[in-house]
N, CA, C and O atoms as a printed pandas DataFrame, in Angstrom:
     atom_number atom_name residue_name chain_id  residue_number  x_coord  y_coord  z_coord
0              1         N          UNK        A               1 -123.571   46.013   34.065
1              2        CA          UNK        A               1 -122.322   45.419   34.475
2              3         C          UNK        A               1 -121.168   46.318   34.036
3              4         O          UNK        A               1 -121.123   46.869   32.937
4              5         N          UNK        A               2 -120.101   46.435   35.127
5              6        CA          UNK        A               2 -118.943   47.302   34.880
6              7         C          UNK        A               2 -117.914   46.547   33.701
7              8         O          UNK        A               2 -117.366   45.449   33.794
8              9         N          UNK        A               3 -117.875   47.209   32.943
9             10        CA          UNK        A               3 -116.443   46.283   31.945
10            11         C          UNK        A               3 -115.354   47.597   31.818
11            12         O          UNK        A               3 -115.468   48.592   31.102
12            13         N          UNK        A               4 -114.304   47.256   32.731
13            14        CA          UNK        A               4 -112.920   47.927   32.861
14            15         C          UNK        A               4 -112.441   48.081   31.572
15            16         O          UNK        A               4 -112.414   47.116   30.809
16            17         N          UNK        A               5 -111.946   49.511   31.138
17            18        CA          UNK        A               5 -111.317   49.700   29.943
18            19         C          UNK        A               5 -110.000   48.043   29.680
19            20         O          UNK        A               5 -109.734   47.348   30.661
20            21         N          UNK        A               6 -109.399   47.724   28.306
21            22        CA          UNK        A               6 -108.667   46.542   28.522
22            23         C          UNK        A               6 -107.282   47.180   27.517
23            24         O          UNK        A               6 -107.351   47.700   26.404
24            25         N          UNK        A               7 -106.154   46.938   28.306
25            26        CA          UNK        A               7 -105.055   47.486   27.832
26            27         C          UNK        A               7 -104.678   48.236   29.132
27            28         O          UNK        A               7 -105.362   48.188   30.154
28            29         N          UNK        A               8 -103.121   49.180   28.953
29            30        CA          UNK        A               8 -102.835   49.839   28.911
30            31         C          UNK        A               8 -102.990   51.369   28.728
31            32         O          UNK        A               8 -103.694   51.614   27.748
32            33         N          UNK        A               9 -102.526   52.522   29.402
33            34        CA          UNK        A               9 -102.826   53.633   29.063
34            35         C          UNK        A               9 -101.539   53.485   28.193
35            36         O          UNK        A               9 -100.700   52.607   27.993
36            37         N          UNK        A              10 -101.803   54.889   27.729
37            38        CA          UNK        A              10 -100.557   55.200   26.768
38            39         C          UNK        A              10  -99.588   56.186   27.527
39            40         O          UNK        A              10  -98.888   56.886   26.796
40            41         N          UNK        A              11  -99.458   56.332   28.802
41            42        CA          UNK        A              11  -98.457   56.671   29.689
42            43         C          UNK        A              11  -97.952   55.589   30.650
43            44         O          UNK        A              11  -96.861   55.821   31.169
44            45         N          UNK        A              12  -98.560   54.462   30.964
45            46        CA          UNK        A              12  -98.151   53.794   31.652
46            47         C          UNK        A              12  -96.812   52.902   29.855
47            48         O          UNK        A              12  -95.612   52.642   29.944
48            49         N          UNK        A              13  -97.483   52.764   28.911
49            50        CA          UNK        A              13  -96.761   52.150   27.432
50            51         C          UNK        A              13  -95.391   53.005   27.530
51            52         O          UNK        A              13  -94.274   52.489   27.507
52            53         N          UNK        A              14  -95.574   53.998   27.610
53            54        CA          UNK        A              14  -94.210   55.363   27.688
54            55         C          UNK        A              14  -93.343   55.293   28.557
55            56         O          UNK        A              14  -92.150   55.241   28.256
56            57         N          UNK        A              15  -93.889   55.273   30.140
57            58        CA          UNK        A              15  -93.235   54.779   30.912
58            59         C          UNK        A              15  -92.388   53.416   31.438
59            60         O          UNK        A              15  -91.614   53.109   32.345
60            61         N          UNK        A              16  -93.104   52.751   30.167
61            62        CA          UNK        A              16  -92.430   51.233   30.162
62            63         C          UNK        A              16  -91.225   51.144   29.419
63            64         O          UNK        A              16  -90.422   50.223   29.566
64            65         N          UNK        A              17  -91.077   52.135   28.581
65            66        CA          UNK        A              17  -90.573   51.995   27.145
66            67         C          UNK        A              17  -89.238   52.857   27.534
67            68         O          UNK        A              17  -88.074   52.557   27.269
68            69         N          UNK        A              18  -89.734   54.051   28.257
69            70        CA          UNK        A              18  -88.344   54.676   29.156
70            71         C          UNK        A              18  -87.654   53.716   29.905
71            72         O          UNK        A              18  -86.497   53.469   29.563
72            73         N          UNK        A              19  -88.131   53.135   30.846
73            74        CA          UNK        A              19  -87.156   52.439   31.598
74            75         C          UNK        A              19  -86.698   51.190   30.707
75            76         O          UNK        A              19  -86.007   50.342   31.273
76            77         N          UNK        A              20  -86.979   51.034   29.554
77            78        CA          UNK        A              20  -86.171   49.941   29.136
78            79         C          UNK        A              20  -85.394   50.363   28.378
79            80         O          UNK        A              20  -84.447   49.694   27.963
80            81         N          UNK        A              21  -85.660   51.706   27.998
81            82        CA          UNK        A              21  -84.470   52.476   27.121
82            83         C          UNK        A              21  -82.844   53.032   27.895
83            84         O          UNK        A              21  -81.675   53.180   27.539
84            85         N          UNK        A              22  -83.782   53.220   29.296
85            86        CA          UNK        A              22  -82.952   53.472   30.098
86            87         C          UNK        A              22  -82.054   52.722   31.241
87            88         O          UNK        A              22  -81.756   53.163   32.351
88            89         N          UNK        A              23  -81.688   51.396   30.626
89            90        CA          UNK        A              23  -81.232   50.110   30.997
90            91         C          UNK        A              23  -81.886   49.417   31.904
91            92         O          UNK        A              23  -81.264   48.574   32.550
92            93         N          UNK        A              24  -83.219   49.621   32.128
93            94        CA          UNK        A              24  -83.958   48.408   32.850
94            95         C          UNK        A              24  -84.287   47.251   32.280
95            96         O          UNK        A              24  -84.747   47.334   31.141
96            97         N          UNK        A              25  -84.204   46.440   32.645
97            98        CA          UNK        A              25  -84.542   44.858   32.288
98            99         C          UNK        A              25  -86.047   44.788   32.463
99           100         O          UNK        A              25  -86.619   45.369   33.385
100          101         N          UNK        A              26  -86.866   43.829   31.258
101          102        CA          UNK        A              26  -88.048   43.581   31.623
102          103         C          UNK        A              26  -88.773   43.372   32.569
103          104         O          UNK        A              26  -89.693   44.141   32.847
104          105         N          UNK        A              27  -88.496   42.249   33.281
105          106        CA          UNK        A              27  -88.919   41.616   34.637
106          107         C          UNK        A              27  -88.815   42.627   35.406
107          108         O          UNK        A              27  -89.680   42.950   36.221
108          109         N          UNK        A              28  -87.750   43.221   35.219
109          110        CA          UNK        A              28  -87.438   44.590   36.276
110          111         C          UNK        A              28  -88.492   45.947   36.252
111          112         O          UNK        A              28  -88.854   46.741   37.120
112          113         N          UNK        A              29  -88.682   45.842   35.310
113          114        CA          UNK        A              29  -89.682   46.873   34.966
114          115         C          UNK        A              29  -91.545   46.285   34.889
115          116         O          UNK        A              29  -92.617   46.855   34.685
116          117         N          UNK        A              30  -91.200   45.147   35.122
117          118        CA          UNK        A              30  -92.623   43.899   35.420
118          119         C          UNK        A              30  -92.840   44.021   36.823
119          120         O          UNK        A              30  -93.987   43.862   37.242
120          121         N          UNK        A              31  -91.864   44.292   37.652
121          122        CA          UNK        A              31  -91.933   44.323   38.940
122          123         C          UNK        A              31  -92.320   46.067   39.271
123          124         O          UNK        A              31  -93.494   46.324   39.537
124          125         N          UNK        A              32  -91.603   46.866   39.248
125          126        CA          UNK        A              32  -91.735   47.589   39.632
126          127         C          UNK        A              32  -93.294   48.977   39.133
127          128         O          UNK        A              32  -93.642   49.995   39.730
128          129         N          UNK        A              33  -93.989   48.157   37.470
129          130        CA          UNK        A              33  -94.994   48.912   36.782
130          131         C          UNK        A              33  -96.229   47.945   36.904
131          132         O          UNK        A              33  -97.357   48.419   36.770
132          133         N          UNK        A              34  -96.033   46.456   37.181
133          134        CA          UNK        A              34  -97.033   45.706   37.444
134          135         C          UNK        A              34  -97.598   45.386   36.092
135          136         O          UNK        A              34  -98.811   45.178   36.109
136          137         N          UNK        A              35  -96.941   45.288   34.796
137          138        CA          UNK        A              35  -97.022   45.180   33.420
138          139         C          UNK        A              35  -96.264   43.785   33.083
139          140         O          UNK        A              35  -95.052   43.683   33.277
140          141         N          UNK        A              36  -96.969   42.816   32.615
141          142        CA          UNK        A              36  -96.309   41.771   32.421
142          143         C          UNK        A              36  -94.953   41.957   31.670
143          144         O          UNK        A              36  -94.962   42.989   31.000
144          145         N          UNK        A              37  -93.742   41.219   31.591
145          146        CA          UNK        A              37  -92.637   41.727   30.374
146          147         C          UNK        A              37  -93.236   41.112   29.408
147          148         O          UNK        A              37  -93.327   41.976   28.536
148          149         N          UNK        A              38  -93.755   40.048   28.971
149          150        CA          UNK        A              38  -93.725   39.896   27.494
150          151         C          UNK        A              38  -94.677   41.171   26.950
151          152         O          UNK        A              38  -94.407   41.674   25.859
152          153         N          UNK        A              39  -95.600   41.584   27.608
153          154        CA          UNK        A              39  -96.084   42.984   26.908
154          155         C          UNK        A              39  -95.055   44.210   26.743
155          156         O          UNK        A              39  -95.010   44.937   25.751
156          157         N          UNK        A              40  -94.403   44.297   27.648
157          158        CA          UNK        A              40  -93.333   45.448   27.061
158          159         C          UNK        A              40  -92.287   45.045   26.281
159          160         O          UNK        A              40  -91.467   45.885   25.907
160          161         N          UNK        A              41  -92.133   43.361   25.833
161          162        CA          UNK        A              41  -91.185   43.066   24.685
162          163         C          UNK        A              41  -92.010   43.208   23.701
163          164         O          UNK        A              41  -91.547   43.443   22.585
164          165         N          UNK        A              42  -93.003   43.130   23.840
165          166        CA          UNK        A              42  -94.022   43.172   22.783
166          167         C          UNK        A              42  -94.132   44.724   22.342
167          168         O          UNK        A              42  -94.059   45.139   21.186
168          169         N          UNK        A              43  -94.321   45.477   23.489
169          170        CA          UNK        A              43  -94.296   47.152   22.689
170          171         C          UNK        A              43  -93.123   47.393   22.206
171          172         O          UNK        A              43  -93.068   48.192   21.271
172          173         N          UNK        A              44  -91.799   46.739   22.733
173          174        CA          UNK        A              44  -90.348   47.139   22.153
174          175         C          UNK        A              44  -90.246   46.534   20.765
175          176         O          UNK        A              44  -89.711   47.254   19.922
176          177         N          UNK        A              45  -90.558   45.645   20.481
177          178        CA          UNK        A              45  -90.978   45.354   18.944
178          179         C          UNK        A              45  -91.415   45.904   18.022
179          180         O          UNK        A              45  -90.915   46.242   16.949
180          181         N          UNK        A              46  -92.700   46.034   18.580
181          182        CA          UNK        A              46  -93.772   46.988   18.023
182          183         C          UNK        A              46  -92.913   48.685   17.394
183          184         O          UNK        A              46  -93.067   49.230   16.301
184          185         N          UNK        A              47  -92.014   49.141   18.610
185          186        CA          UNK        A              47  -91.828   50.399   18.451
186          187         C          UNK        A              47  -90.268   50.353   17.410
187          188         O          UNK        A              47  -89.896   51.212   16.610
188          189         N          UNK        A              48  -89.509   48.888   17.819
189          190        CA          UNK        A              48  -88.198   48.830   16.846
190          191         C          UNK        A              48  -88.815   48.706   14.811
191          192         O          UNK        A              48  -88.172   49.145   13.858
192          193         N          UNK        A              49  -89.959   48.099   14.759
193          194        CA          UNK        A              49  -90.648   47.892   13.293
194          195         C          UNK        A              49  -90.674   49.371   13.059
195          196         O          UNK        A              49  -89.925   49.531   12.095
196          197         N          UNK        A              50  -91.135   50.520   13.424
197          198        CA          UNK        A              50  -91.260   51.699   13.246
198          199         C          UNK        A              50  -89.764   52.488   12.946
199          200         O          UNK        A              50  -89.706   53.621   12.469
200          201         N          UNK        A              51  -88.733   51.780   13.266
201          202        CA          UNK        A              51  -87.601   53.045   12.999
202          203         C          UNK        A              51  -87.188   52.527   11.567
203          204         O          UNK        A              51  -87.375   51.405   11.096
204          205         N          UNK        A              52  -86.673   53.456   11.080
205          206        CA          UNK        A              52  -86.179   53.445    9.663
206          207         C          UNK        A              52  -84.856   52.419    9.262
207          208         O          UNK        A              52  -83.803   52.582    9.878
208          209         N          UNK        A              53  -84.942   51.512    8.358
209          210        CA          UNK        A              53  -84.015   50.651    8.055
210          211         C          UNK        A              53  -82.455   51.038    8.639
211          212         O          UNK        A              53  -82.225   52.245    8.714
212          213         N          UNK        A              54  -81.351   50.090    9.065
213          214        CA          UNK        A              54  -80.248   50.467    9.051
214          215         C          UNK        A              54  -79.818   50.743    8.319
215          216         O          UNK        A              54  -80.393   50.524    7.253
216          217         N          UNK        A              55  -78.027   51.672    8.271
217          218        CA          UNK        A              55  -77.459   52.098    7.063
218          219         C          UNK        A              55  -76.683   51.037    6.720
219          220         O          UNK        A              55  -76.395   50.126    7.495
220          221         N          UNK        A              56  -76.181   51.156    5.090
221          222        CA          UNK        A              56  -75.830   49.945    4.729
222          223         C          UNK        A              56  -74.043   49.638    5.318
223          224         O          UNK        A              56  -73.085   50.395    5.162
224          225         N          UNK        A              57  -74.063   48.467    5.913
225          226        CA          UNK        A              57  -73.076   48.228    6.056
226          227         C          UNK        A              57  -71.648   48.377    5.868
227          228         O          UNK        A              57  -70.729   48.167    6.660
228          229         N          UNK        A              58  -71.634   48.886    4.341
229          230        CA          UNK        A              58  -69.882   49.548    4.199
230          231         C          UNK        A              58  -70.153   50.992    4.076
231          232         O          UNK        A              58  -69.390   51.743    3.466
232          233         N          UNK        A              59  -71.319   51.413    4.697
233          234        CA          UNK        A              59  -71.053   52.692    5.046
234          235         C          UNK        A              59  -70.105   53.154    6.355
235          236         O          UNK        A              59  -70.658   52.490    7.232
236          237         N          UNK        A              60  -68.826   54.010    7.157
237          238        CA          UNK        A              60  -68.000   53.980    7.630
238          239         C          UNK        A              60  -68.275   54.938    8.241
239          240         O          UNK        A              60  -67.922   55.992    7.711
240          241         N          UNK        A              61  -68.933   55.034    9.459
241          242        CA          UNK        A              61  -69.421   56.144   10.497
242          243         C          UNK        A              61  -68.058   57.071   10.366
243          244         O          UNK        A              61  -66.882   56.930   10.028
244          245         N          UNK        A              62  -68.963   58.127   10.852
245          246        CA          UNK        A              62  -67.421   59.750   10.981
246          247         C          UNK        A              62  -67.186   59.390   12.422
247          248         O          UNK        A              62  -66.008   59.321   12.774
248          249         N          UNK        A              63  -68.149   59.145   13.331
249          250        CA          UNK        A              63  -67.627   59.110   14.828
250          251         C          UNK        A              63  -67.449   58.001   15.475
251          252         O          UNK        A              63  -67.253   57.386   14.427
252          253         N          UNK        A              64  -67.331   57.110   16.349
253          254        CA          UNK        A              64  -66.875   56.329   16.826
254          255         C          UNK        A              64  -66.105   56.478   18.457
255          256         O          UNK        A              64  -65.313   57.298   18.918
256          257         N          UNK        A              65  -66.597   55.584   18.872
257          258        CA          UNK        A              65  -66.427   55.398   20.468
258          259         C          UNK        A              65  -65.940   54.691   21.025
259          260         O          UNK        A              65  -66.671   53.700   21.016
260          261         N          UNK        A              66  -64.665   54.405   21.852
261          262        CA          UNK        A              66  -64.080   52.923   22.574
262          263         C          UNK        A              66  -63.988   53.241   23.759
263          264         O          UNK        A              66  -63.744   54.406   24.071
264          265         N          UNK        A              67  -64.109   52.567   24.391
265          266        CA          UNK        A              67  -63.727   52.285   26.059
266          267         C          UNK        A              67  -62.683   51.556   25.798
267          268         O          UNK        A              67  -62.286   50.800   24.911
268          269         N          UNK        A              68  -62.203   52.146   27.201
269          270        CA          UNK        A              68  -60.953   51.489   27.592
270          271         C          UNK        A              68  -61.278   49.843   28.129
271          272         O          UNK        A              68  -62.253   49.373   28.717
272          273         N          UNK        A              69  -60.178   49.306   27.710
273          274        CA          UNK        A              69  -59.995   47.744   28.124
274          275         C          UNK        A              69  -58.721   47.210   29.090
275          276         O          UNK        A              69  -57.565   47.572   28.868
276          277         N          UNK        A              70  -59.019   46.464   29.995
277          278        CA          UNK        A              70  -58.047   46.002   30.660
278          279         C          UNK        A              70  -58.278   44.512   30.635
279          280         O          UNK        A              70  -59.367   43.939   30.688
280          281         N          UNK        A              71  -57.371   44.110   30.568
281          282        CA          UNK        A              71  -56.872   42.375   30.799
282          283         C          UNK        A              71  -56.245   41.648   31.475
283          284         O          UNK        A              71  -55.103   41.959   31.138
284          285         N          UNK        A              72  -56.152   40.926   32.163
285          286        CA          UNK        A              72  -56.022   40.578   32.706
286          287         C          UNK        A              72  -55.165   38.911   32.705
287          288         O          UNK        A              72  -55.997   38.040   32.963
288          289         N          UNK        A              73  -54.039   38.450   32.526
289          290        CA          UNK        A              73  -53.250   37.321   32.283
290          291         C          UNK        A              73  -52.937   36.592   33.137
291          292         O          UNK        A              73  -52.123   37.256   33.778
292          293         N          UNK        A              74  -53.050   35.401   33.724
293          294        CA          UNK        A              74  -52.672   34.882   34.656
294          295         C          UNK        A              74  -52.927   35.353   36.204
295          296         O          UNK        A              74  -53.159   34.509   37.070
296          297         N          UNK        A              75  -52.891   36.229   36.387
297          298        CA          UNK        A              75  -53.822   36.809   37.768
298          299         C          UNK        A              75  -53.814   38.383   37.501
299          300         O          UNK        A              75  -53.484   39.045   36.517
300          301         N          UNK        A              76  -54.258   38.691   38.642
301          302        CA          UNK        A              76  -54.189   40.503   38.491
302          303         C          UNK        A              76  -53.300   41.567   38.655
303          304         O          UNK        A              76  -53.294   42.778   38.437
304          305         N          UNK        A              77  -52.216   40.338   39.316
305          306        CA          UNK        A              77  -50.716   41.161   39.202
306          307         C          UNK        A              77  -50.095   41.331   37.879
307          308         O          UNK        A              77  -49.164   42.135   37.919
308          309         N          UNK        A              78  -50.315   40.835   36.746
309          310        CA          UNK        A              78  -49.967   40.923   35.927
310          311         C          UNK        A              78  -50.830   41.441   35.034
311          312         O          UNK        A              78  -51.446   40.579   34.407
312          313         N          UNK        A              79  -51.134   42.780   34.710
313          314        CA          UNK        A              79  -51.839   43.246   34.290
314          315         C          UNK        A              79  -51.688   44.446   32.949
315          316         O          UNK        A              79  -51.160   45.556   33.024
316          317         N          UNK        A              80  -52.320   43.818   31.774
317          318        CA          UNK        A              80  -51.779   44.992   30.252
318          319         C          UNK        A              80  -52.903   45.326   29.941
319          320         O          UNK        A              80  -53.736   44.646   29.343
320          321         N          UNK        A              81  -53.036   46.812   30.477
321          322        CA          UNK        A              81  -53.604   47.829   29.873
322          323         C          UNK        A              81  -53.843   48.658   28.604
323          324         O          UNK        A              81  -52.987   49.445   28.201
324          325         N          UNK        A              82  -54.727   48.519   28.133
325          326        CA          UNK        A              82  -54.562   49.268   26.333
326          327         C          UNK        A              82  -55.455   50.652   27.150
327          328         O          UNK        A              82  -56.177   50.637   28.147
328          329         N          UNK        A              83  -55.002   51.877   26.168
329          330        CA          UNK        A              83  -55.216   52.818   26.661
330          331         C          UNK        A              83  -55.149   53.915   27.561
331          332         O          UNK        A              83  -55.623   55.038   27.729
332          333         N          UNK        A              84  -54.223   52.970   28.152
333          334        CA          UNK        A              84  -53.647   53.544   29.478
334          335         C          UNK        A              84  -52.084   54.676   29.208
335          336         O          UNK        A              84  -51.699   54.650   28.039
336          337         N          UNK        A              85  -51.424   55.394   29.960
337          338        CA          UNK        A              85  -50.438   56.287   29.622
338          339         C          UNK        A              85  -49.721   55.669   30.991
339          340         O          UNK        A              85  -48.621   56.086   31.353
């Protein structure tokens, strides 16, 4: 009797793990790899236990990043921009 290897390869695991790194949504990536999502929340787990603790909190990064914000008050004609010139 044939018994099919059970799991995953470890390129199809890689390829799961890219597209969720690379802003795909589970389901989204359930659809398109044929991999249930709770198994690739399950490898994203699996692979977040492996990185090294965060730094401690009143530590004060050197770099830092903002996007611009717009707001919007009462409708869109009236509009205050931060960041803007």
């Amino acid at each position: 009797m044939y018994n099919p290897p059970k799991g995953y390869s470890e390129e199809v695991k890689q390829e799961c793990l890219k597209m969720y790194l690379n802003g795909m949504g589970f389901r989204g990536i359930e659809r398109v790899k044929g991999v249930h999502h709770t198994t690739i929340i399950y490898w994203v787990k699996k692979l977040g236990e492996k990185l090294p603790d965060v730094p401690k909190e009143d530590i004060i990064p050197e770099v830092g990043e903002l996007d611009e914000l717009e707001t919007f008050i009462g409708s869109k004609k009236t509009k205050f921009g931060f960041g803007q010139q």
